[in-house]
C-alpha positions as CSV (number, residue, x, y, z in Angstrom):
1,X,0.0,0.0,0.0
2,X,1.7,3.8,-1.0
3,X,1.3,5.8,1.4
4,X,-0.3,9.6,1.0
5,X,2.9,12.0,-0.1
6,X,2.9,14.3,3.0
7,X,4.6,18.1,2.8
8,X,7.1,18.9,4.6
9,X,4.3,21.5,6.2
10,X,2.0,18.4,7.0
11,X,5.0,16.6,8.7
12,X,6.4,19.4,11.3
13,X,2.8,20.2,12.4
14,X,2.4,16.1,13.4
15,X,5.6,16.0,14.9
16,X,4.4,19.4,17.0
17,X,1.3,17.8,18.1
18,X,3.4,14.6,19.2
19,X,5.7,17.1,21.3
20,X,2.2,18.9,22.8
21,X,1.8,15.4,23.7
22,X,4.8,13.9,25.4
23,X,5.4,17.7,27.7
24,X,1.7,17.1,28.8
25,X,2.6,13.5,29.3
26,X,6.0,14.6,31.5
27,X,3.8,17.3,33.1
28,X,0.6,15.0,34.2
29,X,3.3,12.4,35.8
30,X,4.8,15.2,38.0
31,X,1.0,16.8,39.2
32,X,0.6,12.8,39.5
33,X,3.4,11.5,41.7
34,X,3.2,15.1,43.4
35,X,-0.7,15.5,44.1
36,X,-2.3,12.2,43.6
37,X,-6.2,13.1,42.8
38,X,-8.8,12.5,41.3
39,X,-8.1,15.6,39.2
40,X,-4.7,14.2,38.2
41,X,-5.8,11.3,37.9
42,X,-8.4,12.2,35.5
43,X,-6.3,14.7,33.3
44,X,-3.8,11.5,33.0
45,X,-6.5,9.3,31.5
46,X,-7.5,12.1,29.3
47,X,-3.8,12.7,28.4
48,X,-3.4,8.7,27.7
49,X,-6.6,9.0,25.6
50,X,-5.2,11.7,23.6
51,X,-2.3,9.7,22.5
52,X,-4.6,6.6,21.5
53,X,-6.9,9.1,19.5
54,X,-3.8,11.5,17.8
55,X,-2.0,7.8,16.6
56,X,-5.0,6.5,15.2
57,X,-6.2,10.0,13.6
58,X,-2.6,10.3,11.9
59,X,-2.5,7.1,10.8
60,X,-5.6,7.5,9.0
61,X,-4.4,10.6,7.3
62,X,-1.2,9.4,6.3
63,X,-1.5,5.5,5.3
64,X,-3.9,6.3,2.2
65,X,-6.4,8.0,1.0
66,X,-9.0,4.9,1.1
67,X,-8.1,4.5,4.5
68,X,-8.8,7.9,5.5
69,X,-12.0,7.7,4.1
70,X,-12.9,4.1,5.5
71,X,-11.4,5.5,9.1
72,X,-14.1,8.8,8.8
73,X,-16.6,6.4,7.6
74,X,-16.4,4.2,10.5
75,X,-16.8,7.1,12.9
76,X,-19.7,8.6,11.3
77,X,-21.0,4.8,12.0
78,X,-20.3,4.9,15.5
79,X,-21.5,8.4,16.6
80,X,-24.7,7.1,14.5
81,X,-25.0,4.2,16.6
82,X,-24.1,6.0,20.2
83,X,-26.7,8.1,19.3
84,X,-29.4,5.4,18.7
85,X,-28.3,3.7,21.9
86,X,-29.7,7.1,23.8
87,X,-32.3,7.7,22.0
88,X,-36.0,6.2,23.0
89,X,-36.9,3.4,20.0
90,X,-40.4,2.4,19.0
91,X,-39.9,-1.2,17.6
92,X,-42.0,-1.1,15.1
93,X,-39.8,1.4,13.3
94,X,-36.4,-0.4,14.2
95,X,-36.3,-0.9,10.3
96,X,-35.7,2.3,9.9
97,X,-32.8,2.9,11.6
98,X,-31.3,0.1,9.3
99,X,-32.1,2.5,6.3
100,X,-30.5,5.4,8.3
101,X,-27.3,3.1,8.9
102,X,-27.3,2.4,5.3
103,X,-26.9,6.2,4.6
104,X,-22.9,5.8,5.9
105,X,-21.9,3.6,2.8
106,X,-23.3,5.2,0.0
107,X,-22.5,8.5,1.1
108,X,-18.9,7.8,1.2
109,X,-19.0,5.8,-1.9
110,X,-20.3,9.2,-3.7
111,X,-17.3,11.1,-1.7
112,X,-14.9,8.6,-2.8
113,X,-16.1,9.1,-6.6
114,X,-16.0,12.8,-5.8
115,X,-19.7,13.3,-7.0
116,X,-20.5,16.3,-5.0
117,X,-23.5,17.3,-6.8
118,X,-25.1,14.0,-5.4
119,X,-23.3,14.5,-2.4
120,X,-24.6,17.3,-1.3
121,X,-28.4,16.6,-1.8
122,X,-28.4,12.8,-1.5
123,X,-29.4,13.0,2.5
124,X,-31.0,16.3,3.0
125,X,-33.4,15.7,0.1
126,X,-33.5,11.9,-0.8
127,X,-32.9,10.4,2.5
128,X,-35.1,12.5,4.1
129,X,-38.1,12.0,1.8
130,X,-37.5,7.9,2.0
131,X,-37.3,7.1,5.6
132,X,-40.7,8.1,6.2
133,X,-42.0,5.2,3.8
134,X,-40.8,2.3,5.9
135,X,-42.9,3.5,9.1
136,X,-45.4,4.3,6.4
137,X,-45.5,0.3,5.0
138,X,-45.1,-0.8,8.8
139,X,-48.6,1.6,9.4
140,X,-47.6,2.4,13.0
141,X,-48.5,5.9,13.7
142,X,-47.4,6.1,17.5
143,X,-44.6,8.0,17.6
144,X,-44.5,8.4,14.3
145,X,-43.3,12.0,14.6
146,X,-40.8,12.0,17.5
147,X,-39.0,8.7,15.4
148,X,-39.4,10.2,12.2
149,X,-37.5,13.5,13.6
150,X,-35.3,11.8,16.1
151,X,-33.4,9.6,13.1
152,X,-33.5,12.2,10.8
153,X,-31.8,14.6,13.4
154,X,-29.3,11.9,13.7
155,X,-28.6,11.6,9.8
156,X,-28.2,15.0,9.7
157,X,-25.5,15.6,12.1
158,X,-23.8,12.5,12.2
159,X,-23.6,11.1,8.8
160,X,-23.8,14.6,6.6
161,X,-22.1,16.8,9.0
162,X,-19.6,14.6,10.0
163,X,-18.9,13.6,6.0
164,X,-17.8,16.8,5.1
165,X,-14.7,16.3,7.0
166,X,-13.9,12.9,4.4
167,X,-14.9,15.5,1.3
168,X,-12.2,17.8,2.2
169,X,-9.8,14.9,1.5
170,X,-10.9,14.8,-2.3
171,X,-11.3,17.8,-2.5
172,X,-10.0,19.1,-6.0
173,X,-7.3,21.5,-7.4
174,X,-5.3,21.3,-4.0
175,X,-0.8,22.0,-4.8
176,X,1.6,20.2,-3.5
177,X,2.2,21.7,-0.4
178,X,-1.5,21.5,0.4
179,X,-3.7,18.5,0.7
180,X,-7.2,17.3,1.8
181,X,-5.1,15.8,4.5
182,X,-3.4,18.8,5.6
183,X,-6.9,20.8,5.4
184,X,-8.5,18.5,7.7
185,X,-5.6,18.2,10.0
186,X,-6.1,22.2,10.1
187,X,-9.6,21.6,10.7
188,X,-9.5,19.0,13.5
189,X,-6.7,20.7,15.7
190,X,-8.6,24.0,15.9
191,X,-11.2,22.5,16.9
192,X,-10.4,20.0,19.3
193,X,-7.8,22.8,20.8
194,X,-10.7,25.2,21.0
195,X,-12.4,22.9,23.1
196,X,-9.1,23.3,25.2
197,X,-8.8,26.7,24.9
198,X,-12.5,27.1,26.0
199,X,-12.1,25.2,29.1
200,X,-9.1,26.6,30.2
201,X,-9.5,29.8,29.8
202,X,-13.3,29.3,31.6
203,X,-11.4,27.7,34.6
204,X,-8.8,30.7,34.9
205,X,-11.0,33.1,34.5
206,X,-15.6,32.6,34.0
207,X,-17.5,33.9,36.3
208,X,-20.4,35.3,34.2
209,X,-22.5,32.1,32.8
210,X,-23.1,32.3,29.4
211,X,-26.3,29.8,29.0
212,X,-26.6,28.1,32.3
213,X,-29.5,26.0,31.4
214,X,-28.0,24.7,28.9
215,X,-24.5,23.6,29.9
216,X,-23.2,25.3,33.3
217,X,-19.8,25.4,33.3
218,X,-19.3,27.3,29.5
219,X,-18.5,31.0,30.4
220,X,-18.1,34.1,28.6
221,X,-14.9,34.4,29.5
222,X,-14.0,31.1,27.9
223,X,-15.9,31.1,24.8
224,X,-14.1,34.7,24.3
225,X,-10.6,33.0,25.3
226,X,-11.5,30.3,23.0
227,X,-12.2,32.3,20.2
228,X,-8.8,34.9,20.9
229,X,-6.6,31.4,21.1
230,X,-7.8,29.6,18.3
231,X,-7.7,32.6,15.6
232,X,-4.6,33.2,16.7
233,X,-3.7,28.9,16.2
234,X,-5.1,29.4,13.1
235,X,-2.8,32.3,11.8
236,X,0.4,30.0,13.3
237,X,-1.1,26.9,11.3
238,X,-2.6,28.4,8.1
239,X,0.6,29.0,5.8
240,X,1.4,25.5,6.8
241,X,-1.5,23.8,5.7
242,X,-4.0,25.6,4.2
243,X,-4.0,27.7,1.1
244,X,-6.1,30.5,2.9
245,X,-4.7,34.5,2.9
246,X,-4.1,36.1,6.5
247,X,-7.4,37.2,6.8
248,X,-8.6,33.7,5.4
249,X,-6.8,32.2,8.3
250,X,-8.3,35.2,10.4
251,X,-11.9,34.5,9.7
252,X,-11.3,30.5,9.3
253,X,-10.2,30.7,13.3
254,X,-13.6,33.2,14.4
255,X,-15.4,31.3,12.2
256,X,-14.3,27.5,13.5
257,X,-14.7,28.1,17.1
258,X,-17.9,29.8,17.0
259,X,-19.2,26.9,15.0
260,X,-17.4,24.8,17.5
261,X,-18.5,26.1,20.7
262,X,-22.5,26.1,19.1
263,X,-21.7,22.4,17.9
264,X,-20.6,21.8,21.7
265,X,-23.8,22.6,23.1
266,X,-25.9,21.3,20.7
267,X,-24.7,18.0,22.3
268,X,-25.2,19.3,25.8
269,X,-28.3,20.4,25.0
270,X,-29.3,16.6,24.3
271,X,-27.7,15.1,26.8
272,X,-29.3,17.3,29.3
273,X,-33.0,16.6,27.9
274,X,-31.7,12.8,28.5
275,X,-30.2,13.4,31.9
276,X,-26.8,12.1,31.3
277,X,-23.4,13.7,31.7
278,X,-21.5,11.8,29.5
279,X,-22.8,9.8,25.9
280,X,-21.0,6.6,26.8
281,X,-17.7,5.5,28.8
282,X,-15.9,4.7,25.1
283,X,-13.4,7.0,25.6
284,X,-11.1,7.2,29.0
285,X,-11.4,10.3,30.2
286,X,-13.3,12.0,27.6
287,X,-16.8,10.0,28.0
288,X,-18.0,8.8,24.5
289,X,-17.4,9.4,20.5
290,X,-20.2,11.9,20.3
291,X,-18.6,13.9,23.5
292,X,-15.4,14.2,21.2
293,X,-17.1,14.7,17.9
294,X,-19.9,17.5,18.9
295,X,-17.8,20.2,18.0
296,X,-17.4,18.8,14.3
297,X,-21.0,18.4,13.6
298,X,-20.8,22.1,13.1
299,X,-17.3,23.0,11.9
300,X,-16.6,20.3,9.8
301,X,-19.7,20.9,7.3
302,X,-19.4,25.0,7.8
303,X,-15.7,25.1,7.3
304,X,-15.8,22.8,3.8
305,X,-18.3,25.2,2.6
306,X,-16.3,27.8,3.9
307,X,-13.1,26.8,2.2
308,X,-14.5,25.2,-0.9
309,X,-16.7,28.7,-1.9
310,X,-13.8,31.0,-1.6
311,X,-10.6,28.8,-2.7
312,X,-11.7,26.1,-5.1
């Protein structure tokens, strides 16, 4: 198997995050040994997490393009089927969610083939009008709606959403210093370090609750940090591996941790209406899939459309 031709760009920003890692690594075993909590504890399992997540991600992106695609594939599949597992089920549709798991392959068939035409309408418009007709045959009207909405609300965010992030791998007309890979290696560490940036900066210095109801611990003053750090991640990143201008890279940061933060507490926002604090124990440290991919229900379809409409 070839692997995918990485720039020299591509390389130094994987060998940074690998660095990121091993100082937080060094760092968590001194708060460890020194302060032995639950706290430290916790951060370590995250940490230990991190380094499970950042091999497999870069192995996908590296290894080949297939790959890449089958790894982003498989993810959309599992964020699909955490979400199910929350979800109340009437039986008599469970049919239906086999036609919504069905989605995954064919979507990614008409990435692979770079049909973005079909692409682009085949859920929104096709999928949506078709899942109805199975409850229909069945003839089960109870609950018809809250199903109906429920697995289309599923589709939408964690099949369509989440499949932008493989289109920006075939994406066309890229040079050779940038790649689909590189953009969605862009895409991916702002937002997972917003997420960071966010939470620390909330923990130094919120007080003043920015939606309470919704998820308590967000702030103002973390959701501003956030958005101050990651623009300014962005502009370190951007000639590395994106194509974008400095005010591209400028409005790519606002823009991705905005969408980030809203894609955050969309996810809280269901997990609170199912009382739960976490989606599933999946991840150490970090709680489920959908607790790591919330943010890129929003950023990864916003920023495709974002980078495809101005640069290709």
């Amino acid at each position: 198997m070839n692997l995918n031709k990485l720039s020299y760009e591509m390389m130094i920003v994987l060998m940074g995050l690998f660095v990121v890692l091993v100082i937080s690594t060094i760092i968590s075993q001194i708060l460890l040994r020194k302060n032995p909590s639950d706290v430290t504890q916790n951060i370590w399992m995250r940490i230990k997490s991190w380094w499970v997540m950042c091999i497999i991600f870069s192995l996908a992106l590296v290894i080949h393009k297939t790959v890449s695609l089958v790894f982003m594939a498989f993810l959309c599949f599992i964020a699909l089927k955490e979400y199910f597992s929350l979800i109340p089920t009437n039986r008599s549709h469970r049919l239906v969610y086999l036609w919504a798991y069905l989605t995954i392959p064919v979507q990614f068939i008409l990435i692979y083939n770079g049909l973005y035409g079909f692409f682009i309408i085949f859920i929104p418009v096709y999928i949506f009008l078709l899942i109805p007709i199975q409850a229909l045959i069945v003839g089960e009207t109870k609950g018809f709606l809250h199903s109906m909405a429920t697995i289309q609300w599923g589709i939408m965010f964690f099949v369509f959403g989440l499949s932008h992030l493989a289109y920006l791998i075939v994406l066309p007309g890229l040079d050779s210093t940038v790649s689909g890979a590189s953009l969605v290696l862009f895409l991916v560490i702002l937002t997972q370090a917003n997420d960071v940036f966010q939470y620390i900066s909330g923990k130094l210095f919120g007080k003043r609750k920015i939606i309470p109801k919704v998820s308590p611990n967000k702030t103002w003053a973390g959701f501003i940090g956030g958005v101050i750090l990651t623009t300014i991640l962005a502009t370190i990143l951007g000639p590395l591996l994106t194509p974008f201008s400095l005010l591209g890279m400028l409005v790519a940061g606002v823009y991705i941790s905005i969408s980030g933060f809203i894609g955050d507490v969309n996810i809280s926002a269901l997990k609170r209406d199912l009382n739960i604090k976490d989606t599933s124990q999946a991840i150490p440290g970090h709680g489920g899939v959908l607790d790591r991919v919330d943010s890129l229900t929003y950023t990864a379809p916003l920023f495709f459309h974002f980078t495809r409409f101005f640069y290709f």
